[in-house]
PyMOL Python script that loads the backbone (N, CA, C, O; Angstrom):
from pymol import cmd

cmd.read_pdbstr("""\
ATOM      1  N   UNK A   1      13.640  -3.712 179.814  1.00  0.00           N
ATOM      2  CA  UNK A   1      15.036  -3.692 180.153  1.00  0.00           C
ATOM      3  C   UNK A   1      15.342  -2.366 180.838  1.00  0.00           C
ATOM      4  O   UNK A   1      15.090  -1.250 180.384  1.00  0.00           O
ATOM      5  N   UNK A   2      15.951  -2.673 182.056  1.00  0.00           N
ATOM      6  CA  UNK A   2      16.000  -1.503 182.605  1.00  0.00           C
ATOM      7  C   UNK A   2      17.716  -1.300 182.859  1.00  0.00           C
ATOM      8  O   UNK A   2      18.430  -2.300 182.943  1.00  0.00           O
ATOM      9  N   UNK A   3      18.315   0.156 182.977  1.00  0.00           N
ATOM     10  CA  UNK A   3      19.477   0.135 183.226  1.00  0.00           C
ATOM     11  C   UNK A   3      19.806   0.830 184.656  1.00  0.00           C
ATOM     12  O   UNK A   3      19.199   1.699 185.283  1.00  0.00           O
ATOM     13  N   UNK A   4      21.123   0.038 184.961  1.00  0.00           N
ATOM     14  CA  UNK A   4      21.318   0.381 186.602  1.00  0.00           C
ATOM     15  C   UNK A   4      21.961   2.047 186.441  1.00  0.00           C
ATOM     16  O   UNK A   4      22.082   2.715 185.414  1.00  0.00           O
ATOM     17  N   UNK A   5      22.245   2.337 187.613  1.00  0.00           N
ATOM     18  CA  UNK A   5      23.155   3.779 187.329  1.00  0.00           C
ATOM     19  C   UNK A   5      24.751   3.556 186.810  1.00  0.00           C
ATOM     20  O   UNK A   5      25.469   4.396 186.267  1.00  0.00           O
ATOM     21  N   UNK A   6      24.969   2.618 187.037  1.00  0.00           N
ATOM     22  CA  UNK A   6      26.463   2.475 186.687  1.00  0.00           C
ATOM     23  C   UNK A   6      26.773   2.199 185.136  1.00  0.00           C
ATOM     24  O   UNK A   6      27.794   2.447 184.495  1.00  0.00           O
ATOM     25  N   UNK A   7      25.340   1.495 184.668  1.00  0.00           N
ATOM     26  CA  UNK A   7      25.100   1.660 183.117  1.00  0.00           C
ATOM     27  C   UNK A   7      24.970   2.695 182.362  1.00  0.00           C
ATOM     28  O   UNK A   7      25.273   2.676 181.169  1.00  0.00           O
ATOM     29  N   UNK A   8      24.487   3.755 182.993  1.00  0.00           N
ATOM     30  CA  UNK A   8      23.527   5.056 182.891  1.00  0.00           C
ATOM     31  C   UNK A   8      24.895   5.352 182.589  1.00  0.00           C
ATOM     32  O   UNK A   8      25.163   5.265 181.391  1.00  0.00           O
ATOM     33  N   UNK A   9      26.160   5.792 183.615  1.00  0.00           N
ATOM     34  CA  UNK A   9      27.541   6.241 183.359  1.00  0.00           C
ATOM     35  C   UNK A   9      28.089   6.219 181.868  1.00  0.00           C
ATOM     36  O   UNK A   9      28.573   7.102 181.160  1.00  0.00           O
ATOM     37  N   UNK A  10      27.809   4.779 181.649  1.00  0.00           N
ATOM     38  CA  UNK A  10      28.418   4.628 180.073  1.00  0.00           C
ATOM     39  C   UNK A  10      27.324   4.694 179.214  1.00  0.00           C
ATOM     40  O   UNK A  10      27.827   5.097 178.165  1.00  0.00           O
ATOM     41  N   UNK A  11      25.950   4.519 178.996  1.00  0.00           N
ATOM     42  CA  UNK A  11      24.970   4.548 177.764  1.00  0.00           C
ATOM     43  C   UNK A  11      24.846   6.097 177.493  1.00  0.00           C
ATOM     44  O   UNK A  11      24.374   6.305 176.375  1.00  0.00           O
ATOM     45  N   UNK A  12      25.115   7.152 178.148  1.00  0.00           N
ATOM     46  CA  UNK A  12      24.925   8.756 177.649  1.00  0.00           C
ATOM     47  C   UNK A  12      26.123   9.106 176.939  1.00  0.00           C
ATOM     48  O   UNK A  12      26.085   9.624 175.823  1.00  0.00           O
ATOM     49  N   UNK A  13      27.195   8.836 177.556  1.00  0.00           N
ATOM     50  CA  UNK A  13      28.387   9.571 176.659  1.00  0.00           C
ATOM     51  C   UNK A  13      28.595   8.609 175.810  1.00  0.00           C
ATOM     52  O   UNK A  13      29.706   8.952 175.407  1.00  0.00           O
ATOM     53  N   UNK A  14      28.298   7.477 175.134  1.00  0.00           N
ATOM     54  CA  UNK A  14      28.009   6.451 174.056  1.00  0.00           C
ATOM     55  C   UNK A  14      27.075   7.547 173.218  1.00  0.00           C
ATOM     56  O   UNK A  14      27.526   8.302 172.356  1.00  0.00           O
ATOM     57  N   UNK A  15      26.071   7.500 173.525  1.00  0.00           N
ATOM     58  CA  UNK A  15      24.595   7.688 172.990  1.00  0.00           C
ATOM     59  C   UNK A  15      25.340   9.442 172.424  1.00  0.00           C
ATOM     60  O   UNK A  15      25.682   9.446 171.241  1.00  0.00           O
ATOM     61  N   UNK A  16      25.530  10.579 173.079  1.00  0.00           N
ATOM     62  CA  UNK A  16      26.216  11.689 172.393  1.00  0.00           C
ATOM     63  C   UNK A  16      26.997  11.242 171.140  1.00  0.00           C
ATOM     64  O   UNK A  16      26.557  11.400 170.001  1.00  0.00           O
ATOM     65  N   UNK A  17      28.688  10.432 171.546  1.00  0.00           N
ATOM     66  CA  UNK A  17      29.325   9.846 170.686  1.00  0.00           C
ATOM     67  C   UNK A  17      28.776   9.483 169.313  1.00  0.00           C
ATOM     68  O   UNK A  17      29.355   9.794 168.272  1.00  0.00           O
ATOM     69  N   UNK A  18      27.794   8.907 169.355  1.00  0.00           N
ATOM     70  CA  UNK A  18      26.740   8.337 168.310  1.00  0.00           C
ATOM     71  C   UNK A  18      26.113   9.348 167.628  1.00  0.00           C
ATOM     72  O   UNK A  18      25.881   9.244 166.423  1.00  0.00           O
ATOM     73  N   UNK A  19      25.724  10.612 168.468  1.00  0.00           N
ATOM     74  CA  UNK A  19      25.163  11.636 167.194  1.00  0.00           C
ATOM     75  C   UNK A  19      26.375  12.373 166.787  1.00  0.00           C
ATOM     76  O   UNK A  19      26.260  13.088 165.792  1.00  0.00           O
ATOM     77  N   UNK A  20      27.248  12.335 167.244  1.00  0.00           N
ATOM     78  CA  UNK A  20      28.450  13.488 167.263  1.00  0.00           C
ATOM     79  C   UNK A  20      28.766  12.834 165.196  1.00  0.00           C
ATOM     80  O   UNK A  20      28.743  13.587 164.223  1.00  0.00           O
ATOM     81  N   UNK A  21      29.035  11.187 165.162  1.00  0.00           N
ATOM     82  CA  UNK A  21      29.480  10.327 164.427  1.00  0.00           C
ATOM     83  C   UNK A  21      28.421  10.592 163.502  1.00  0.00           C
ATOM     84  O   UNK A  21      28.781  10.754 162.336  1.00  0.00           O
ATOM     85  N   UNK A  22      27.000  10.687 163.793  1.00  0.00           N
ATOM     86  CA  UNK A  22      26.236  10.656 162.889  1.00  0.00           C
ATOM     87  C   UNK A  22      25.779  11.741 162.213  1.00  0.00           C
ATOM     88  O   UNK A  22      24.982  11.554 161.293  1.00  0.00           O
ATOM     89  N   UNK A  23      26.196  13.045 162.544  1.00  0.00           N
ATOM     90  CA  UNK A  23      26.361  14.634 162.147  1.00  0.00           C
ATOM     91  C   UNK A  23      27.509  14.492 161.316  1.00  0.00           C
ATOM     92  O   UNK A  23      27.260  14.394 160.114  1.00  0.00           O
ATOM     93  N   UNK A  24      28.875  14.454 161.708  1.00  0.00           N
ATOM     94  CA  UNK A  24      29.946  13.966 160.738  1.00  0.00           C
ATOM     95  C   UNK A  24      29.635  13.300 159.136  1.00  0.00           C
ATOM     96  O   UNK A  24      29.667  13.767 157.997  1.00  0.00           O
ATOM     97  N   UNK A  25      29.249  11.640 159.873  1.00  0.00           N
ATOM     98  CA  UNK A  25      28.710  10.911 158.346  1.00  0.00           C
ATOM     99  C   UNK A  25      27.952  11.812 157.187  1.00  0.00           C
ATOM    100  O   UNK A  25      28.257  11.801 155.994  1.00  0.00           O
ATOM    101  N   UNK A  26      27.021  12.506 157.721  1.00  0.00           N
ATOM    102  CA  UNK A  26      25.775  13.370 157.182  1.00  0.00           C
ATOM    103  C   UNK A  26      26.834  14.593 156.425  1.00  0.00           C
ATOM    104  O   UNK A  26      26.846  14.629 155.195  1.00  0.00           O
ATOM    105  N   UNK A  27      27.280  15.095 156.831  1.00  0.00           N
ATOM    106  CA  UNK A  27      28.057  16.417 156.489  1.00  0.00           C
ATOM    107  C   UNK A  27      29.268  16.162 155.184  1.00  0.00           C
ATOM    108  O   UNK A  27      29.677  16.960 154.340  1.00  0.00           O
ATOM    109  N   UNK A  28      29.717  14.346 155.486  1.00  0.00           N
ATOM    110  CA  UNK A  28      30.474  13.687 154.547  1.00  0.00           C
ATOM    111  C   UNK A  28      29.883  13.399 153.342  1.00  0.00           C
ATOM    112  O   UNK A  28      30.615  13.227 152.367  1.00  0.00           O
ATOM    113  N   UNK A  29      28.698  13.315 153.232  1.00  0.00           N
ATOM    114  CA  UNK A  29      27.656  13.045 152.331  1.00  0.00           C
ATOM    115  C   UNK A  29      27.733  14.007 151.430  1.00  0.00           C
ATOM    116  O   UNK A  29      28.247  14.150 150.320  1.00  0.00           O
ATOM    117  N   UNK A  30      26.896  14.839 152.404  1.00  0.00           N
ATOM    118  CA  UNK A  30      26.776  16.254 151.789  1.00  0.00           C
ATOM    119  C   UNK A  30      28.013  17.027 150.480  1.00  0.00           C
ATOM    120  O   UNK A  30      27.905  17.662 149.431  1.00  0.00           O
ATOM    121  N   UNK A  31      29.114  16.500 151.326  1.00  0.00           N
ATOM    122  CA  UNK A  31      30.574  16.825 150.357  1.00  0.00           C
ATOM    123  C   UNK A  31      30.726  16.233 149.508  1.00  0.00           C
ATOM    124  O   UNK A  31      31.258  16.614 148.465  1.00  0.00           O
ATOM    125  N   UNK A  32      30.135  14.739 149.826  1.00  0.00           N
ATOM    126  CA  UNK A  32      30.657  14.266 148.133  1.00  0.00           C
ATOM    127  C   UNK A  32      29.637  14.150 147.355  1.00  0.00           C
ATOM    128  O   UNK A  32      29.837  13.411 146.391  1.00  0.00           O
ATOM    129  N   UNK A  33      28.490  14.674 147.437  1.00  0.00           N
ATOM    130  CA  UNK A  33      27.225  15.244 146.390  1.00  0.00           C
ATOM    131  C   UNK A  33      27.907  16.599 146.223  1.00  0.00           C
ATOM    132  O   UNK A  33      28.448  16.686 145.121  1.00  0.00           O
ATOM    133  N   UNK A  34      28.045  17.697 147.000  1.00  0.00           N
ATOM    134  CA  UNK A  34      28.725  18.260 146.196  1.00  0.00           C
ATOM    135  C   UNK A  34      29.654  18.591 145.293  1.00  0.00           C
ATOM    136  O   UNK A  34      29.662  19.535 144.503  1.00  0.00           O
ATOM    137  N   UNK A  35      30.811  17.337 145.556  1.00  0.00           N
ATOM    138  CA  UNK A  35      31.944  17.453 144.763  1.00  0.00           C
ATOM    139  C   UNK A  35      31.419  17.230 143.431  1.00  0.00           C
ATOM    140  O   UNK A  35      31.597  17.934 142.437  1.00  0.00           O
ATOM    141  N   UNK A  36      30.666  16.025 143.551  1.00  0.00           N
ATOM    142  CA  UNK A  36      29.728  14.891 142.498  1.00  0.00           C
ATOM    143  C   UNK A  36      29.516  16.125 141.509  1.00  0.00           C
ATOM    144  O   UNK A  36      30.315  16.370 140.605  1.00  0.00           O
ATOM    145  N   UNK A  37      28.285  16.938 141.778  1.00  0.00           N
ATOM    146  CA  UNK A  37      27.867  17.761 141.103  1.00  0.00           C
ATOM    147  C   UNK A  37      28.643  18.730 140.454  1.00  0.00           C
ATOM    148  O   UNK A  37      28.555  19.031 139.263  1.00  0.00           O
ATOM    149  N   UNK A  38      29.414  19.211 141.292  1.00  0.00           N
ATOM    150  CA  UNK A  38      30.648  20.209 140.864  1.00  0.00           C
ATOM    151  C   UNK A  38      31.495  19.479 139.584  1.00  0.00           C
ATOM    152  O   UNK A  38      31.888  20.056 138.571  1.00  0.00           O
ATOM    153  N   UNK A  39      31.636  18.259 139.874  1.00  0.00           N
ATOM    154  CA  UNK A  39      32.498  16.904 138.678  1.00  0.00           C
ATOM    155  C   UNK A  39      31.674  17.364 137.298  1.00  0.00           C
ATOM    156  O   UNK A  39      32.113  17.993 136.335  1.00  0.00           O
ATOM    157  N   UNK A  40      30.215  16.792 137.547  1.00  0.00           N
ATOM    158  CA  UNK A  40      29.524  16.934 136.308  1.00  0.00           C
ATOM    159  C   UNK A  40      29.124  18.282 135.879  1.00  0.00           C
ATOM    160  O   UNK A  40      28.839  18.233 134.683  1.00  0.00           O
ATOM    161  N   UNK A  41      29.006  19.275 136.282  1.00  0.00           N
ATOM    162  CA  UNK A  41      29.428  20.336 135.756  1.00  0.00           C
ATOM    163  C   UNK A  41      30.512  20.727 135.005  1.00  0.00           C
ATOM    164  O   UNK A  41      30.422  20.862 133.785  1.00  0.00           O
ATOM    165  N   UNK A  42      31.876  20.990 135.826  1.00  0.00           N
ATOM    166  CA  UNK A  42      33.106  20.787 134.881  1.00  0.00           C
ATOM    167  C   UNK A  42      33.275  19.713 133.197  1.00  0.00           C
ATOM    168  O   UNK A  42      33.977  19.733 132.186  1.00  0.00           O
ATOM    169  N   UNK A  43      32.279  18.985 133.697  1.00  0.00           N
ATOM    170  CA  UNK A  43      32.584  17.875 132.347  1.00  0.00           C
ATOM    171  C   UNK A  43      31.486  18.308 131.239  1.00  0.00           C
ATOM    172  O   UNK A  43      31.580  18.158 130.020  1.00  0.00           O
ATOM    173  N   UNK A  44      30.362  18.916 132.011  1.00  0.00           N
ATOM    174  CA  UNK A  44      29.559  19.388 130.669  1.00  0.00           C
ATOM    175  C   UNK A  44      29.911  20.383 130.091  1.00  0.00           C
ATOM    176  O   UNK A  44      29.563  20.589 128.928  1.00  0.00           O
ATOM    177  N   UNK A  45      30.544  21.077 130.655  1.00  0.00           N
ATOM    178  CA  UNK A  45      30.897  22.914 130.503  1.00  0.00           C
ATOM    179  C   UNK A  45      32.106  22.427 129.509  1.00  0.00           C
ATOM    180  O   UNK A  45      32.244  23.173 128.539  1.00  0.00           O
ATOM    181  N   UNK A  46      33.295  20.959 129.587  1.00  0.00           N
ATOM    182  CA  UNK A  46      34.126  20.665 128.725  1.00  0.00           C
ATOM    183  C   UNK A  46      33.986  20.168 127.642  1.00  0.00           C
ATOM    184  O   UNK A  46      34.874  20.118 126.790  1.00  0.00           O
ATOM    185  N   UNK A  47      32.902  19.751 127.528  1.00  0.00           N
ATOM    186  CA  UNK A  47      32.242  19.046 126.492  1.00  0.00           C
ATOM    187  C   UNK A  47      31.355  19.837 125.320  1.00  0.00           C
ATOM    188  O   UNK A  47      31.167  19.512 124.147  1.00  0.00           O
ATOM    189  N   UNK A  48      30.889  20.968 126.052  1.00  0.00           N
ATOM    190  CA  UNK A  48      30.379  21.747 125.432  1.00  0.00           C
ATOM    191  C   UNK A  48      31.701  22.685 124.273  1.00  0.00           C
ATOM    192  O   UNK A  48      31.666  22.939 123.069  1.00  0.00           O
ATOM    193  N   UNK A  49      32.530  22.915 125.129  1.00  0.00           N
ATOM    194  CA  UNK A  49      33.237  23.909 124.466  1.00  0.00           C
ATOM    195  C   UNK A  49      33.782  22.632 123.511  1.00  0.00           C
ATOM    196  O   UNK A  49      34.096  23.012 122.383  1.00  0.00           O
ATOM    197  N   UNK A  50      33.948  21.237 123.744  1.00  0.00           N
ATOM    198  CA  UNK A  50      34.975  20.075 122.588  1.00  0.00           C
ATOM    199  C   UNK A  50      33.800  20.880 121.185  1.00  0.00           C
ATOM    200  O   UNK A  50      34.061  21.611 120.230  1.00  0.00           O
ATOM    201  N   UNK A  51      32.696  20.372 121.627  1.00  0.00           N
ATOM    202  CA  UNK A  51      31.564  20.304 120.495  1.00  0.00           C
ATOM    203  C   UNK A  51      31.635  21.644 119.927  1.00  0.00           C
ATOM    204  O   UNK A  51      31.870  21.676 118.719  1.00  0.00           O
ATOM    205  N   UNK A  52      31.484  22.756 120.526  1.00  0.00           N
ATOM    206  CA  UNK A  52      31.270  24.415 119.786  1.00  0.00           C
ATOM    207  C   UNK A  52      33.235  24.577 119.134  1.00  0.00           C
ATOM    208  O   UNK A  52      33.340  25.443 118.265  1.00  0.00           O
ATOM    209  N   UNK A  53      34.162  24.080 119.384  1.00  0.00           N
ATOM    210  CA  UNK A  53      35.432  23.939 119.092  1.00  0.00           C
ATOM    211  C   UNK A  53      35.132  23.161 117.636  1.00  0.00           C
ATOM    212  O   UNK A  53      34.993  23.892 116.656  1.00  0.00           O
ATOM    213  N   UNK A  54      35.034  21.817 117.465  1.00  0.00           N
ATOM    214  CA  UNK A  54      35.009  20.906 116.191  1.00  0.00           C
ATOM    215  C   UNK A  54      33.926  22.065 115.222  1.00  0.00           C
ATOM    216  O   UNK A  54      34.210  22.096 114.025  1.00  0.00           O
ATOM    217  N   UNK A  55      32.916  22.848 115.606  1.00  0.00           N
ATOM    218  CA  UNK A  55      31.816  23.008 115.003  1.00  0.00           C
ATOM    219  C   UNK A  55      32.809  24.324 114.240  1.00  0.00           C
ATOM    220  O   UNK A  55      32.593  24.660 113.076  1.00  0.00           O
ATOM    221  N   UNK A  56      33.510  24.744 114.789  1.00  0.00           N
ATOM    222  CA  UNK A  56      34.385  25.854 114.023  1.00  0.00           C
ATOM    223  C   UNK A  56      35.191  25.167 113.195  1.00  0.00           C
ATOM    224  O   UNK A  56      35.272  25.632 112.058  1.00  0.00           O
ATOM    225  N   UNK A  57      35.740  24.306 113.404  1.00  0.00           N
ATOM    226  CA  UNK A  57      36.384  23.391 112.387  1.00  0.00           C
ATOM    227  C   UNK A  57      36.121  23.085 111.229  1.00  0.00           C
ATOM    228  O   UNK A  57      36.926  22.908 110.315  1.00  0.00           O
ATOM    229  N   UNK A  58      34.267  22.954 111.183  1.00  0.00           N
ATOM    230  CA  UNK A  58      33.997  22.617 109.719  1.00  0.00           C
ATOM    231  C   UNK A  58      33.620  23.477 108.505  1.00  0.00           C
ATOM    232  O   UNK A  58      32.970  24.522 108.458  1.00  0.00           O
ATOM    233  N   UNK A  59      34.332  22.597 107.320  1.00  0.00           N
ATOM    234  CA  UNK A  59      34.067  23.741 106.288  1.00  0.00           C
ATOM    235  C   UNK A  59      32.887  24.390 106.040  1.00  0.00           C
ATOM    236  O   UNK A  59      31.741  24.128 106.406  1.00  0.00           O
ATOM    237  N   UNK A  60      33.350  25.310 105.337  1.00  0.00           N
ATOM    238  CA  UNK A  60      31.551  26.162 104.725  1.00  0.00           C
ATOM    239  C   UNK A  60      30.954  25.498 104.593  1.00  0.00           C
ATOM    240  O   UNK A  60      29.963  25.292 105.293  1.00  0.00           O
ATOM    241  N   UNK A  61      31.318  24.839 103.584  1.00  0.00           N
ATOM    242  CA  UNK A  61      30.349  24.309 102.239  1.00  0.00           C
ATOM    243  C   UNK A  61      29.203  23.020 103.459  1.00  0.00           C
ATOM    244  O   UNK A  61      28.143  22.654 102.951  1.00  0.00           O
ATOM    245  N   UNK A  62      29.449  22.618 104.541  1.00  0.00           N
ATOM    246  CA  UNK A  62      28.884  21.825 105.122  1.00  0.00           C
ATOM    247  C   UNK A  62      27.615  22.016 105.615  1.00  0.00           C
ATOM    248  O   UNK A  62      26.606  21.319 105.511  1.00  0.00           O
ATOM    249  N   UNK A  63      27.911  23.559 106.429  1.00  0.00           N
ATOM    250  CA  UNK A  63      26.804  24.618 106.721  1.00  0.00           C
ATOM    251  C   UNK A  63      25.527  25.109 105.728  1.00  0.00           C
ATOM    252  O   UNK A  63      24.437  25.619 105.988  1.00  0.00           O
ATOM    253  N   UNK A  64      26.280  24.651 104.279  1.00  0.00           N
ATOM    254  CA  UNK A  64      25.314  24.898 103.351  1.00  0.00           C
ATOM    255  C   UNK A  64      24.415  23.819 102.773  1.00  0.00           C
ATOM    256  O   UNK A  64      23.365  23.906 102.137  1.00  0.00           O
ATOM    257  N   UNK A  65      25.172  22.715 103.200  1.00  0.00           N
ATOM    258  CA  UNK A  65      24.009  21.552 103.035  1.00  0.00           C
ATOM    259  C   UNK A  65      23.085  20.905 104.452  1.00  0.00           C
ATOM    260  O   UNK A  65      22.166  20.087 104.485  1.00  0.00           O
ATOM    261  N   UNK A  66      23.654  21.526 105.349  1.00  0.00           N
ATOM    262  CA  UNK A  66      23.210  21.281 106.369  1.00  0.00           C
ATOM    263  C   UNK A  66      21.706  21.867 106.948  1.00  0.00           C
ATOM    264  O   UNK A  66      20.801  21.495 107.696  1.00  0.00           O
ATOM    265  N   UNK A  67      22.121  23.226 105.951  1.00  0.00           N
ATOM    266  CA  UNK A  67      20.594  24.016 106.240  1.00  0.00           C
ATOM    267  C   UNK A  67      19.783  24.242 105.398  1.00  0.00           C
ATOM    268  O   UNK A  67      18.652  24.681 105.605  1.00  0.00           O
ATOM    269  N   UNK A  68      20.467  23.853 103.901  1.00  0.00           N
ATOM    270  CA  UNK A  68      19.618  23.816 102.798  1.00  0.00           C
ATOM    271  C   UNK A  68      18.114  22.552 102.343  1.00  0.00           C
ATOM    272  O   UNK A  68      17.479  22.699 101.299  1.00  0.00           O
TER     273      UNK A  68
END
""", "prot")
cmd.dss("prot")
cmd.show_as("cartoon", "prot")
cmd.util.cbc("prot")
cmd.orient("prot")
């Protein structure tokens, strides 16, 4: 398949268009793996402090059967 010149006119600034779109997509990615990660961070770092929070909560006497 061959293309004439008048094709040539429109298949290059298409064909740019197309990586321009496909650098974008890629970079969109990129952001929402980062957000992603940034998410599950915040939620372990909250979770951690729920758990070390309740763990102050409990009585002595729990600590003493717990390790005895």
């Amino acid at each position: 398949m061959s293309l004439k010149a008048i094709e040539m006119q429109f298949a290059i600034p298409r064909t740019q268009d197309a990586g321009k779109i496909q650098e974008q997509n890629q970079q969109k990615n990129l952001i929402q793996q980062d957000h992603a990660a940034h998410q599950v961070q915040k939620d372990s770092e909250r979770k951690q402090r729920t758990v070390v929070g309740e763990e102050r909560k409990l009585p002595a006497h729990f600590y003493e059967k717990l390790f005895s």
